[in-house]
TIVEX-453127 format. One record per residue (C-alpha): z negated, x negated, y. Coordinates in steps of 0.05 Angstrom, whole numbers, padded with zeros to 5 digits. Layout:
REM residues N
[rec [Z X Y]],
...
//
This chain:
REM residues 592
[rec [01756 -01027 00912]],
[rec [01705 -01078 00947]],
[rec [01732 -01137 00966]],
[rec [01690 -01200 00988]],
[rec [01695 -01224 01051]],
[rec [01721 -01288 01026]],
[rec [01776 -01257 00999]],
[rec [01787 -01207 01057]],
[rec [01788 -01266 01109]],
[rec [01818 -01308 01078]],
[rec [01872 -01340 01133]],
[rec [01947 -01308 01136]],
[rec [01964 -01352 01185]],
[rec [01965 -01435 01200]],
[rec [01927 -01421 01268]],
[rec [01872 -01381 01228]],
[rec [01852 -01440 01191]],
[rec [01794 -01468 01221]],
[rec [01765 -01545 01216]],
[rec [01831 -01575 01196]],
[rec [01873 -01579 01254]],
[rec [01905 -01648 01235]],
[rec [01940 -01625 01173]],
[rec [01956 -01558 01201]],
[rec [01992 -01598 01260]],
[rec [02039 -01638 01205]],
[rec [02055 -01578 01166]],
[rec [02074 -01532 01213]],
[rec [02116 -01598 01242]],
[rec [02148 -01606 01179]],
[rec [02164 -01538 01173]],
[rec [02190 -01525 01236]],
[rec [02243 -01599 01233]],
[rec [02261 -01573 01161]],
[rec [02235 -01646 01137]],
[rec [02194 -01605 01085]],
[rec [02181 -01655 01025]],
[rec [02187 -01634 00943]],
[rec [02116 -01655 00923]],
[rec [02045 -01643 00969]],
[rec [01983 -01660 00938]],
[rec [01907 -01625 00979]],
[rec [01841 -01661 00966]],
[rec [01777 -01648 00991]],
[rec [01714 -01613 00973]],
[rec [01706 -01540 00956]],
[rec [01718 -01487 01007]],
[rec [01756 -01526 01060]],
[rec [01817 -01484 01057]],
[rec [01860 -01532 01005]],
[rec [01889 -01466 00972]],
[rec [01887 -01427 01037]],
[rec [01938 -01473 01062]],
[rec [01978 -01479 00999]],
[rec [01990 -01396 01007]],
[rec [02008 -01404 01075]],
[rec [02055 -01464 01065]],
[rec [02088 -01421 01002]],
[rec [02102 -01360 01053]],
[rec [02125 -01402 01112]],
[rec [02175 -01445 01084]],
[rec [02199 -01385 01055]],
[rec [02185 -01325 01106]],
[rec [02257 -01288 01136]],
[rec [02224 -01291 01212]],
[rec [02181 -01354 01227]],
[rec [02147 -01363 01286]],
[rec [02140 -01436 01306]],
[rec [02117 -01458 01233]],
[rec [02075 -01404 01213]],
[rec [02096 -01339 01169]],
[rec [02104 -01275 01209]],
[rec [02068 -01236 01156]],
[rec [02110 -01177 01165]],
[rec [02173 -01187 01119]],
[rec [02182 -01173 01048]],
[rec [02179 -01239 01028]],
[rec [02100 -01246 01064]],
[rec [02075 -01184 01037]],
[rec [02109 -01195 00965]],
[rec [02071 -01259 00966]],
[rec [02011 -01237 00990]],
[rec [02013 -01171 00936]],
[rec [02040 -01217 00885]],
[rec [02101 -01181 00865]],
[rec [02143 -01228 00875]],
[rec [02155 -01282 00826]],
[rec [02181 -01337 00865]],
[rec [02114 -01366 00883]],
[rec [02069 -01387 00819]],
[rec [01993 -01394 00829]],
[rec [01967 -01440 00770]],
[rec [01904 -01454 00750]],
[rec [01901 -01518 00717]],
[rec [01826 -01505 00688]],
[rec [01853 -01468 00641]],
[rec [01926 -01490 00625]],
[rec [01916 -01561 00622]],
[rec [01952 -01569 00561]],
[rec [02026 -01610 00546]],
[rec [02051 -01538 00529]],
[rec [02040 -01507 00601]],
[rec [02072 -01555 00636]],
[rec [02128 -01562 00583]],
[rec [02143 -01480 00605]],
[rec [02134 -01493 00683]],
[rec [02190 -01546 00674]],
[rec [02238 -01506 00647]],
[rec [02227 -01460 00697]],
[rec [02239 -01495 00751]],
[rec [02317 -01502 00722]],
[rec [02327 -01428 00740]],
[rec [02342 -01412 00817]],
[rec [02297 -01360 00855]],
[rec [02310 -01297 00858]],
[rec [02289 -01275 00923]],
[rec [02258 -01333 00963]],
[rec [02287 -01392 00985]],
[rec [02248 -01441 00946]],
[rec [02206 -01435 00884]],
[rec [02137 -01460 00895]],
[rec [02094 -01476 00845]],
[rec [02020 -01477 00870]],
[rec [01971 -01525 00817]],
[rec [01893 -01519 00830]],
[rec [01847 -01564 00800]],
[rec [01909 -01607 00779]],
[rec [01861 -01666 00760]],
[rec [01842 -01622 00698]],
[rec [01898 -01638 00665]],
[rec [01907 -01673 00596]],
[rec [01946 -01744 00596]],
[rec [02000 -01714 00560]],
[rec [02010 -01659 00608]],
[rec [02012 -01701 00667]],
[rec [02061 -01740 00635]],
[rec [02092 -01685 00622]],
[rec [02096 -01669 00694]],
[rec [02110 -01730 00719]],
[rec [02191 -01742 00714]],
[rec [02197 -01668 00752]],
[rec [02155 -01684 00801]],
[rec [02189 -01745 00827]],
[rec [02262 -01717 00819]],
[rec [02255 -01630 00823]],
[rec [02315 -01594 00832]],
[rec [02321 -01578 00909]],
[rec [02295 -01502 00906]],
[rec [02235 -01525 00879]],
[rec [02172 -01557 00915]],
[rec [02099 -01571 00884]],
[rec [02033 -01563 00917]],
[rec [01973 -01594 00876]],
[rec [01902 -01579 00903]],
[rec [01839 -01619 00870]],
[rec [01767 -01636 00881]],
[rec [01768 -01701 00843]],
[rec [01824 -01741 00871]],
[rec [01799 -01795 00833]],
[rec [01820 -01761 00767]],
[rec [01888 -01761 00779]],
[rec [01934 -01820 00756]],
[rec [01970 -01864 00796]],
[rec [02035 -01848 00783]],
[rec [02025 -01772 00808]],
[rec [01991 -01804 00872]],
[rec [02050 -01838 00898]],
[rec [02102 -01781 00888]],
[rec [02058 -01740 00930]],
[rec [02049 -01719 01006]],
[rec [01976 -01730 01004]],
[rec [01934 -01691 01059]],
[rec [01851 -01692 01054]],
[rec [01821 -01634 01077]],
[rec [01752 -01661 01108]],
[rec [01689 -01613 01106]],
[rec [01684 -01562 01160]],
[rec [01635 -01572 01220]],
[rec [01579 -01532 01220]],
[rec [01581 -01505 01290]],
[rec [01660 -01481 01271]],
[rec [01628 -01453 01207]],
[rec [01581 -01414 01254]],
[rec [01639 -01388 01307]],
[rec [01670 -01359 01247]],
[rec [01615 -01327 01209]],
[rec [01598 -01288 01275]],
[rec [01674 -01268 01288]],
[rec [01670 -01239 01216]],
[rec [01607 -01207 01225]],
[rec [01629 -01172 01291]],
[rec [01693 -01138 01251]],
[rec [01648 -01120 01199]],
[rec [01595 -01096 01245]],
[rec [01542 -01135 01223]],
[rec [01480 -01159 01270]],
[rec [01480 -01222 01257]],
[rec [01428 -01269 01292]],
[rec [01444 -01330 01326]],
[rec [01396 -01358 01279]],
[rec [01419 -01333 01220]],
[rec [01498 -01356 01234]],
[rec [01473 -01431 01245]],
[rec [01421 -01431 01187]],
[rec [01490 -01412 01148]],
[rec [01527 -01458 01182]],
[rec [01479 -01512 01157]],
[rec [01458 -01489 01079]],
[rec [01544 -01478 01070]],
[rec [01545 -01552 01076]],
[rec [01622 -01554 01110]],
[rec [01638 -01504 01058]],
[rec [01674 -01439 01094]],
[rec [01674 -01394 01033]],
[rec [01599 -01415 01020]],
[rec [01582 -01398 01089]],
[rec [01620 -01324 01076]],
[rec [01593 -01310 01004]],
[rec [01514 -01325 01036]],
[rec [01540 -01276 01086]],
[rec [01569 -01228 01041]],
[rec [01503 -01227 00991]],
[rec [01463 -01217 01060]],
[rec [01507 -01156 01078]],
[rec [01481 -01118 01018]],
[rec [01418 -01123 01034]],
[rec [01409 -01106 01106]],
[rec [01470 -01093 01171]],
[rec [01414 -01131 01206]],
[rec [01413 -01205 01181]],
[rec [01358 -01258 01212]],
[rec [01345 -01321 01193]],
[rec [01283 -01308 01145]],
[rec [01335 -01248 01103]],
[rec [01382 -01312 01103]],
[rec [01325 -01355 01065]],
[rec [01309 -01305 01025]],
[rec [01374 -01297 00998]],
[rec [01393 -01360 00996]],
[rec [01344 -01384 00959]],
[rec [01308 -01431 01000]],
[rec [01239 -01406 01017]],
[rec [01202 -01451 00996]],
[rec [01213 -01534 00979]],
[rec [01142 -01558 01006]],
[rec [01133 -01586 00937]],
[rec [01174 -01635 00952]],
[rec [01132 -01654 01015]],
[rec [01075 -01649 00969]],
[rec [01101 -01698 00926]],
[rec [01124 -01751 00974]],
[rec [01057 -01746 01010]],
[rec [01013 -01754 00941]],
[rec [01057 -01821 00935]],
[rec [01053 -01847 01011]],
[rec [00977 -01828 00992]],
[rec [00978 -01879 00936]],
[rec [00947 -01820 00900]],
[rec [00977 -01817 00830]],
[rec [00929 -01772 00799]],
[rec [00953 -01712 00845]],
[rec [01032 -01734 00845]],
[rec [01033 -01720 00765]],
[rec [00992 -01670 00771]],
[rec [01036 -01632 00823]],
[rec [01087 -01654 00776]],
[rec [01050 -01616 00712]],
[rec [01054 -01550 00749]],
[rec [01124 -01552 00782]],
[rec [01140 -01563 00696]],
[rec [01088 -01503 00680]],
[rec [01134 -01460 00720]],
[rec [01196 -01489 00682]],
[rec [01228 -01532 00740]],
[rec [01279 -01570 00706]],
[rec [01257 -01645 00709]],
[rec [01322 -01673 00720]],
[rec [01336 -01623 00779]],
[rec [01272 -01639 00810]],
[rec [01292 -01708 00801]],
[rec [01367 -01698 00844]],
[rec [01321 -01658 00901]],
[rec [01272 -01717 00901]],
[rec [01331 -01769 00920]],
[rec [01358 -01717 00968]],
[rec [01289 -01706 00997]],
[rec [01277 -01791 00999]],
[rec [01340 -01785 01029]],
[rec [01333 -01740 01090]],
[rec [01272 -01779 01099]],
[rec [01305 -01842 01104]],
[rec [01359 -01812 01155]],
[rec [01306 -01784 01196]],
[rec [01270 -01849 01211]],
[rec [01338 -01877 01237]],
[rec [01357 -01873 01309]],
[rec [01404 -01818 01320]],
[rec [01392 -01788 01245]],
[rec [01381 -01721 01264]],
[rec [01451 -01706 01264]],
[rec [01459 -01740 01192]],
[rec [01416 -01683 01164]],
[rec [01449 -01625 01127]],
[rec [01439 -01567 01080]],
[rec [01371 -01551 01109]],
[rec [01332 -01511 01156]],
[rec [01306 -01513 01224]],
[rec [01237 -01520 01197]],
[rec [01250 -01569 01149]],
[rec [01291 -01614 01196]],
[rec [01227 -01608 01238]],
[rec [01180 -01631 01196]],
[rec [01226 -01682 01170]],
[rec [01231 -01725 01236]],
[rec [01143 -01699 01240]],
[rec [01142 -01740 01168]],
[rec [01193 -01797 01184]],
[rec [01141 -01844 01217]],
[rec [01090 -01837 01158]],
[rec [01148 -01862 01110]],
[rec [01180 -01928 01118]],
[rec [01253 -01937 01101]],
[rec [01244 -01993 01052]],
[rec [01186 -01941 01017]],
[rec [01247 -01887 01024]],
[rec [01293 -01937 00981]],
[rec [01253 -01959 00935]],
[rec [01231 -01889 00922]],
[rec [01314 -01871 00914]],
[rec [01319 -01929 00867]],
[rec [01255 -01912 00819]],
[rec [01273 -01843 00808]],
[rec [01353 -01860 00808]],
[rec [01336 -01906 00752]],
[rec [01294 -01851 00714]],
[rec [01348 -01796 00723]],
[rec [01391 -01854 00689]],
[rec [01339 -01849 00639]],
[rec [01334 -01779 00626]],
[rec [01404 -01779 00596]],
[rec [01385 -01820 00543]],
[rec [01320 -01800 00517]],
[rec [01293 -01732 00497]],
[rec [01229 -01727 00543]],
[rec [01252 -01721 00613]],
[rec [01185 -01705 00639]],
[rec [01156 -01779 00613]],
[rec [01211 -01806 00657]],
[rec [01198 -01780 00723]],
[rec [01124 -01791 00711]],
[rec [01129 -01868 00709]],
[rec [01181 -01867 00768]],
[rec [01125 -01829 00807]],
[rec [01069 -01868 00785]],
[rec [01107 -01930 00792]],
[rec [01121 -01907 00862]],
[rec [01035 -01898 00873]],
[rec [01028 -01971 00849]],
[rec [01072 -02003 00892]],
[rec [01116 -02055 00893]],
[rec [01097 -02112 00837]],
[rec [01088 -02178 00880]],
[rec [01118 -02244 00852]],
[rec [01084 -02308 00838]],
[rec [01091 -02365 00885]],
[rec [01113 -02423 00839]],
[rec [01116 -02494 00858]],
[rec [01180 -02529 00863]],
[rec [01193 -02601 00862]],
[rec [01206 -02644 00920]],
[rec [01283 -02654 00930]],
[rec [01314 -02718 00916]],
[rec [01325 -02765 00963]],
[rec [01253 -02759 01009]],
[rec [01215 -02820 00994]],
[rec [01135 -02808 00966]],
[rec [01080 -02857 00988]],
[rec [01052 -02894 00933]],
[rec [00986 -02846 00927]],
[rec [01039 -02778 00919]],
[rec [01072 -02813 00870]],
[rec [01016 -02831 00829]],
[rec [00986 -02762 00842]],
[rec [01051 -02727 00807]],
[rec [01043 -02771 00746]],
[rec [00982 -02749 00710]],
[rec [01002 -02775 00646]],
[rec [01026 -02847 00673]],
[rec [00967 -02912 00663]],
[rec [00981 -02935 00736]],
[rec [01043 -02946 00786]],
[rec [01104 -02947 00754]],
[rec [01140 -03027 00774]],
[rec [01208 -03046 00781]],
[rec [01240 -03064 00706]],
[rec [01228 -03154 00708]],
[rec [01277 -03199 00693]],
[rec [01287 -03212 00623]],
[rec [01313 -03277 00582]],
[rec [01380 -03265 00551]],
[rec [01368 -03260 00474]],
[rec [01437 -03255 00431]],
[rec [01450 -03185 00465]],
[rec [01441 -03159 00536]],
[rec [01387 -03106 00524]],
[rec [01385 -03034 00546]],
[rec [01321 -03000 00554]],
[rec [01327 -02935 00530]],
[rec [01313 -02878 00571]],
[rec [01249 -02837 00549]],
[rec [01278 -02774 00512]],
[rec [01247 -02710 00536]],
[rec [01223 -02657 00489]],
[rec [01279 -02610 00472]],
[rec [01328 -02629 00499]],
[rec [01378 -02675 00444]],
[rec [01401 -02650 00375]],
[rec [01385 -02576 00390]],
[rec [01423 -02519 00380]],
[rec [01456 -02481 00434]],
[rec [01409 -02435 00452]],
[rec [01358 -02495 00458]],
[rec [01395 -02541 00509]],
[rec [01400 -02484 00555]],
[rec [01386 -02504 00623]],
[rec [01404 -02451 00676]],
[rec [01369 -02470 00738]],
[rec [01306 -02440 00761]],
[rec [01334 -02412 00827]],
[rec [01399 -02408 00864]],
[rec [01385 -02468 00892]],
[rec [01410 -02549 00871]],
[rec [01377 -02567 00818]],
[rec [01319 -02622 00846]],
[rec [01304 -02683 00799]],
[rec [01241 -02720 00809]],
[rec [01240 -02770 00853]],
[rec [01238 -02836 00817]],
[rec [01207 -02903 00845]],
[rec [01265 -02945 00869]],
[rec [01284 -03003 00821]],
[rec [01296 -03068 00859]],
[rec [01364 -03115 00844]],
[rec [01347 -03168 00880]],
[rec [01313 -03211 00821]],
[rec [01352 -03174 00767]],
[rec [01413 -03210 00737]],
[rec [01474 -03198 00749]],
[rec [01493 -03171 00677]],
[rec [01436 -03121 00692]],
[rec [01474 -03087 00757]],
[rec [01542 -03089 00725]],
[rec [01561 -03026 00665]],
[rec [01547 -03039 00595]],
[rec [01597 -03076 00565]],
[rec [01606 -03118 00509]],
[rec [01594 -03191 00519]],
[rec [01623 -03252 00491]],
[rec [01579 -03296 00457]],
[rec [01609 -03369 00439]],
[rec [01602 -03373 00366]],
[rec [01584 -03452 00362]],
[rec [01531 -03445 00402]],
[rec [01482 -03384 00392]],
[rec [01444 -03361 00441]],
[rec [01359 -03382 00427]],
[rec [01320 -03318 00394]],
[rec [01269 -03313 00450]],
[rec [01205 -03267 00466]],
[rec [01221 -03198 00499]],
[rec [01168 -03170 00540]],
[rec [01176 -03092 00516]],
[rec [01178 -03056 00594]],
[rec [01142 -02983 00595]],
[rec [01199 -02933 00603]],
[rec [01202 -02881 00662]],
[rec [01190 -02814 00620]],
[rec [01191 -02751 00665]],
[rec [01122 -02711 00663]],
[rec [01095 -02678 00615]],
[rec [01118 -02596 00608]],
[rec [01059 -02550 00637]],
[rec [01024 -02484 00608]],
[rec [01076 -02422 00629]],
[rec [01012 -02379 00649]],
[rec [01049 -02314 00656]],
[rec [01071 -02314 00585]],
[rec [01021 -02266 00562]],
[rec [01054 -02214 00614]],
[rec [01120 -02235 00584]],
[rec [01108 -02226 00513]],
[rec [01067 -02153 00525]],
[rec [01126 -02130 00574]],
[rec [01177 -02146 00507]],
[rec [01131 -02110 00462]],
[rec [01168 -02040 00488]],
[rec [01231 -02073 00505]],
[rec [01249 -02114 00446]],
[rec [01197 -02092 00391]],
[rec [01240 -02135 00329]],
[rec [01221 -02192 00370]],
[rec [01147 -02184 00390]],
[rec [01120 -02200 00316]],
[rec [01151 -02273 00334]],
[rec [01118 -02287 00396]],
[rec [01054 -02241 00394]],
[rec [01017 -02304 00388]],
[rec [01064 -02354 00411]],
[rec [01048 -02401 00475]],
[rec [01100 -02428 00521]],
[rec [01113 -02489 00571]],
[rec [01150 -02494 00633]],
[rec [01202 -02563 00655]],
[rec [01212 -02552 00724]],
[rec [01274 -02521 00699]],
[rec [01261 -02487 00633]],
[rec [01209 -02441 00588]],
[rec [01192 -02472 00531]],
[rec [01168 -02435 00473]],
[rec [01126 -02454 00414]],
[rec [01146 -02397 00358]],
[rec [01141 -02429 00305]],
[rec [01207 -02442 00255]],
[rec [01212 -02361 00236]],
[rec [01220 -02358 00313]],
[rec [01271 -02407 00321]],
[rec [01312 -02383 00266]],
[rec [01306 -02312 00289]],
[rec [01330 -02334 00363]],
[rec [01384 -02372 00338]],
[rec [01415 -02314 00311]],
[rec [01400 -02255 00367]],
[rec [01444 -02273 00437]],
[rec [01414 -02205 00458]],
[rec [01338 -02227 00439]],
[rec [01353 -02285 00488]],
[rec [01381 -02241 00540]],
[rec [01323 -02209 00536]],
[rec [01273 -02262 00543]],
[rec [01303 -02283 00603]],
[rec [01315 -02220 00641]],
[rec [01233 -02207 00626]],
[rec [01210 -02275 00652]],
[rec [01261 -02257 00713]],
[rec [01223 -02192 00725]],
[rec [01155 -02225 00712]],
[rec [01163 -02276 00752]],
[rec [01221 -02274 00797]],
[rec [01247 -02343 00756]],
[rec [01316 -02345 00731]],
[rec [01304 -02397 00688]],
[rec [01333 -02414 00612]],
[rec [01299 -02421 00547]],
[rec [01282 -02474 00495]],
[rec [01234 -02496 00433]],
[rec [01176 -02538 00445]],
[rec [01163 -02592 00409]],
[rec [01134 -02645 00457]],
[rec [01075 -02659 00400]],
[rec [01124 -02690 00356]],
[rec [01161 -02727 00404]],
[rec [01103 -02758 00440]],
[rec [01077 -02778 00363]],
[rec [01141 -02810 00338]],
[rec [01141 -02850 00405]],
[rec [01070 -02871 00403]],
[rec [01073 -02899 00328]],
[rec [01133 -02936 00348]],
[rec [01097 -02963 00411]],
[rec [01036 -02976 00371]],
[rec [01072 -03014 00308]],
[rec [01096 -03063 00370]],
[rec [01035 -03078 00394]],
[rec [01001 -03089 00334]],
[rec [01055 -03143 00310]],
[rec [01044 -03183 00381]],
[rec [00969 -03184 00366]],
[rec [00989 -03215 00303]],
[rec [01023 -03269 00331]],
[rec [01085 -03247 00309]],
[rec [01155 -03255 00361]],
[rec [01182 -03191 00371]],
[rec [01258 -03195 00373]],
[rec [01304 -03133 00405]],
[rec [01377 -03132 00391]],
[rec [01422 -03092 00412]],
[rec [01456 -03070 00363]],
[rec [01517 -03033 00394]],
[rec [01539 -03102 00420]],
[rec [01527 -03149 00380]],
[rec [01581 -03188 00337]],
[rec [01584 -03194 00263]],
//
């Protein structure tokens, strides 16, 4: 019966192995000081020669006749382990006995001595398929095993396995195999096989096996059954790798800025039932090489392709920029990301591509205030308060009615008696907030109660201070909130994102603080918002990708504010006119 070469040449011995000479080195040491541990644990990618060494390892510590660490290969206890007849060395597959029950029988097993060999060696591939209750199952042997017995696990996905296992282990991580010592021993194989095998051919092998041995001899095995004479283009053939200059096609439609012929390069790779998502992985791997190719000293970063191909990868690296290459990873990352959750896999990678024609969406500059502390001449100042009748002047001295008088600070809109989601105010930017600057307020004439905190003052009861006149002073108020002009992108942008809130704001306006968006909803809006964190979340992380702002939200409702205030001002007035003395008291302070 035909056996493939994989199989046939498989290493007997620790010096056959090739590409791992550090862990060969420690076992064999191990082996030959008798310091040989209970538990090992091999990691690494496929065909790097994890359960190659496991066998050998299993024969060795166990042959009748070793020879400086390895197995001589010649005694009944090598040969019954290679024919499997004996029963002292158990090969298992933990694929497909992953449950409690299968390890519950390998533990008992271990209780019974060997029968022939020395030690009992149990040999565990693809141990991270096990089922938490098997590896807990496993667990109390493996730390404490009777002394004839001695564990090998082997997995591809050390990450998989629990903690616990890890650190009652021997842990040894088999690395992938060099290509030019995955060429040396393709042609030693092909020369006992009698085989013509170009020097071509063994290094395009070397490079599609991708530091994978037994890849490199299965390409070379389907070869063989083709031809005894194998060259490089029999090698693409059978490999399946005659042809990826769609891939160039696409990238150059897209450095093109030519979106019409990426999607519909894209239409006919689908009319010939390429798998979108597949298309999708080579597209990242073809960014990729690409991206490697434009570095210095990338060359040797490529892998898994051809001569040709490498060539006209470092011919197309100058016509591709690196930040073009990442962005281009990133789009069609984020639509492979996609394609697991929706049905049409197809409409994903089309916007990713056509995304990638438009090019990257450029920000809006927005102004930012000036930072507290710089002084403004006069004229600036003036210039930054539209709404303001003329400079604003220092607050004048004031007779002392019955109360020491406060002026209140102008309220802005939105920003007192509002619910949570209303008197958010995350900053604009990463950087400290910036107030606006303020004209300085001389203390020289002001009276001393005026510089000192608020505090209530002792009036002498027989003798009442005069009710006197009050000049009213204009308070400071902060400007005026200004049109948001890229809320129209915002609101279309939620339309697809968030469609239970587009009815809300699909004729809504909004304002912007300095430090907030203000938007005017309407109530339905505000009692929608009130309830939906996620709605929020959403508003934000559009007006983020709109406008590059990270900003936080609130109601507008300046109108009312600016009303209420100018009635009051206005009822003021109108009683001076009249002749009337306007008295302020303070009513906090004052004594009953």
């Amino acid at each position: 019966m035909y056996r493939a070469l994989y199989r046939k040449w498989r290493p007997q011995r620790f010096e056959d192995v090739v590409g791992q000479k550090a862990i060969v080195t420690a076992l064999k040491n191990q082996i030959t000081a008798g310091r040989i541990g209970h538990a090992y644990l091999f990691t690494g990618v496929r065909g790097t020669g994890k359960t190659t060494c496991a066998k050998i390892f299993a024969k060795a510590v166990n042959c009748l006749h070793p020879e400086n660490g390895d197995p001589c290969g010649e005694c009944e206890v090598c040969r019954g382990i290679d024919n499997g007849s004996l029963l002292d060395v158990v090969e298992m597959d933990a694929a497909s006995n992953n449950g409690v029950d299968d390890i519950r029988d390998l533990r008992d097993e271990t209780a019974y001595t060997p029968s022939v060999c020395k030690y009992k060696v149990y040999i565990i591939d693809e141990v991270h398929m096990l089922s938490v209750a098997a590896f807990n199952a496993l667990l109390k042997t493996l730390e404490e095993p009777p002394a004839h017995v001695i564990f090998i696990l082997a997995t591809t996905e050390i990450h998989k396995v629990p903690a616990t296992i890890l650190s009652r282990c021997q842990r040894y991580d088999f690395t992938r195999i060099r290509p030019e010592d995955i060429a040396g021993r393709i042609r030693q194989v092909a020369d006992a096989e009698q085989l013509e095998l170009t020097e071509g051919a063994a290094s395009l092998i070397a490079r599609l096996a991708d530091g994978a041995l037994r890849d490199a001899l299965s390409i070379l095995d389907t070869c063989a059954g083709v031809t005894q004479t194998i060259d490089e283009e029999l090698v693409r053939r059978m490999a399946g790798v005659t042809d990826r200059s769609y891939l160039f096609r696409l990238s150059d439609a897209i450095a093109a800025k030519d979106g019409a012929a990426a999607l519909a390069e894209l239409a006919e790779l689908r009319q010939q039932s390429v798998d979108m998502k597949r298309l999708a992985d080579e597209l990242v791997g073809h960014y990729r090489n690409l991206m490697l190719a434009a570095l210095p000293g990338g060359k040797a970063l490529l892998s898994g392709i051809s001569p040709e191909e490498e060539q006209l990868y470092l011919t197309k690296a100058g016509q591709t920029t690196q930040a073009e290459s990442i962005r281009a990873i990133r789009e069609i990352g984020s639509a492979m990301e996609k394609m697991t959750r929706g049905n049409n896999q197809r409409i994903a990678l089309e916007l990713a591509l056509f995304s990638l024609t438009e090019g990257p969406q450029e920000m809006p500059v927005m102004m930012t205030a000036q930072p507290v502390g710089i002084a403004q001449p006069a004229a600036t100042a003036q210039a930054a308060r539209p709404f303001a009748s003329g400079p604003v002047a220092p607050f004048a001295a004031a007779p002392v009615v019955q109360a020491p008088v406060t002026p209140e600070p102008a309220k802005t809109p939105n920003t007192e008696d509002l619910p949570p989601w209303e008197q958010d105010s995350t900053p604009v930017s990463a950087e400290p907030e910036q107030k606006e600057p303020q004209a300085e307020i001389s203390t020289e004439e002001t009276p001393p109660w005026e510089n000192q905190p608020a505090a209530p003052q002792e009036i002498p009861e027989r003798k009442p201070a005069p009710v006197m006149e009050e000049k009213v002073q204009p308070a400071v108020e902060k400007p005026a909130p200004g049109e948001f002009a890229s809320w129209p992108q915002v609101v279309e942008q939620l339309q697809s994102q968030d469609p239970m809130l587009y009815p809300y704001l699909k004729n809504s306006k909004a304002y912007f603080d300095g430090r907030r968006v203000l938007i005017d909803g309407g109530s339905m809006f505000r009692d929608f918002i009130r309830a939906n964190k996620a709605s929020q979340r959403s508003i934000k992380k559009v007006i983020a990708a709109v406008t590059g702002l990270q900003c936080g939200i609130g109601p507008y409702e300046a109108e009312k504010t600016t009303e209420k205030k100018a009635n009051a001002e206005q009822s003021l007035e109108q009683l001076q006119q009249l002749g009337l003395d306007v008295i302020i008291k303070n009513t906090e302070n004052s004594r009953h």
